[in-house]
C-alpha positions as CSV (number, residue, x, y, z in Angstrom):
1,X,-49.7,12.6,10.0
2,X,-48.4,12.0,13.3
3,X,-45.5,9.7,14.7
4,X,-42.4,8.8,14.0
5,X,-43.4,5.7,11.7
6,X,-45.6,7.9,9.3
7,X,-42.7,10.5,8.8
8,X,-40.2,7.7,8.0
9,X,-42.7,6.2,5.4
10,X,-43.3,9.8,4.1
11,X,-39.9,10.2,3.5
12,X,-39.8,6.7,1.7
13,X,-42.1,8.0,-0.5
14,X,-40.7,11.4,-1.2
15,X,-37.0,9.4,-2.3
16,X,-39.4,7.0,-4.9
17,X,-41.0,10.1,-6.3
18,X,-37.6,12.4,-6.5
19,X,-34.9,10.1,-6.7
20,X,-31.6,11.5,-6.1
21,X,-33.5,15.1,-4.6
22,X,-31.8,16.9,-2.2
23,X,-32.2,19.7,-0.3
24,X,-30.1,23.0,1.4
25,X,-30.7,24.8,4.1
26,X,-30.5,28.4,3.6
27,X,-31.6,29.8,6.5
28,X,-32.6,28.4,10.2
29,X,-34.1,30.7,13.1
30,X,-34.4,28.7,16.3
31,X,-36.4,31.1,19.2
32,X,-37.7,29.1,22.3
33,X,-38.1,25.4,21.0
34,X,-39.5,26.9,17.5
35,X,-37.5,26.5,14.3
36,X,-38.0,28.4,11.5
37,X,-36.3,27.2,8.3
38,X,-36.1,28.8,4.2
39,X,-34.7,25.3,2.5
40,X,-34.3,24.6,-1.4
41,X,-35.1,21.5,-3.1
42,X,-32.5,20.3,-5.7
43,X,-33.3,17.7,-8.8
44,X,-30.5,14.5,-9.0
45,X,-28.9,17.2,-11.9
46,X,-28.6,20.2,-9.7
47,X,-31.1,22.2,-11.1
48,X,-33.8,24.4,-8.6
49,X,-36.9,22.7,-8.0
50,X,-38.3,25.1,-5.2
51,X,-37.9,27.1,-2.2
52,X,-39.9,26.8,0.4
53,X,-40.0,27.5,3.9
54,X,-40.9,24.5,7.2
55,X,-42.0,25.3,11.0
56,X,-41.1,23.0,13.6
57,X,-42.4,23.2,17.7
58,X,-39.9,20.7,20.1
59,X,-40.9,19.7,23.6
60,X,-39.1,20.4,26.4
61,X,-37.0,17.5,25.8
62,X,-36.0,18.9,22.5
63,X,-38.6,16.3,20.4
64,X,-40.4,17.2,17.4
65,X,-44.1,17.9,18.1
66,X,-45.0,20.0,15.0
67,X,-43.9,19.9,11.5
68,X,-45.7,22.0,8.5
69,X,-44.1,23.1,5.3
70,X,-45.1,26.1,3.0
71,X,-44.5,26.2,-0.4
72,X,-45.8,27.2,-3.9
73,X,-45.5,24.1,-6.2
């Protein structure tokens, strides 16, 4: 999707399908307005759901231009 509307609704749905989810940032790599990032997704009990890894690209005004997320499910 693109914009910053579709990205808020995307998250709305991601909280009404995983309520109480949560995620932790294991590692971040930030090299010339790219962002790597390894994250894990939590259930509401604590328990593991994945780990999975997101690429971001910023502008020269540091705004998100790129998003894609890799992960086994």
């Amino acid at each position: 999707g693109q914009g910053f509307d579709n990205l808020v609704r995307h998250i709305g749905k991601f909280q009404e399908q995983f309520p109480g989810a949560y995620f932790r940032s294991n590692k971040l790599i930030s090299h010339h307005g790219q962002l790597l990032s390894e994250w894990t997704m939590y259930n509401r009990d604590g328990s593991e759901y994945l780990t999975a890894h997101s690429y971001a690209r910023f502008n020269e005004q540091g705004r998100l231009t790129h998003l894609a997320g890799f992960w086994n499910a």
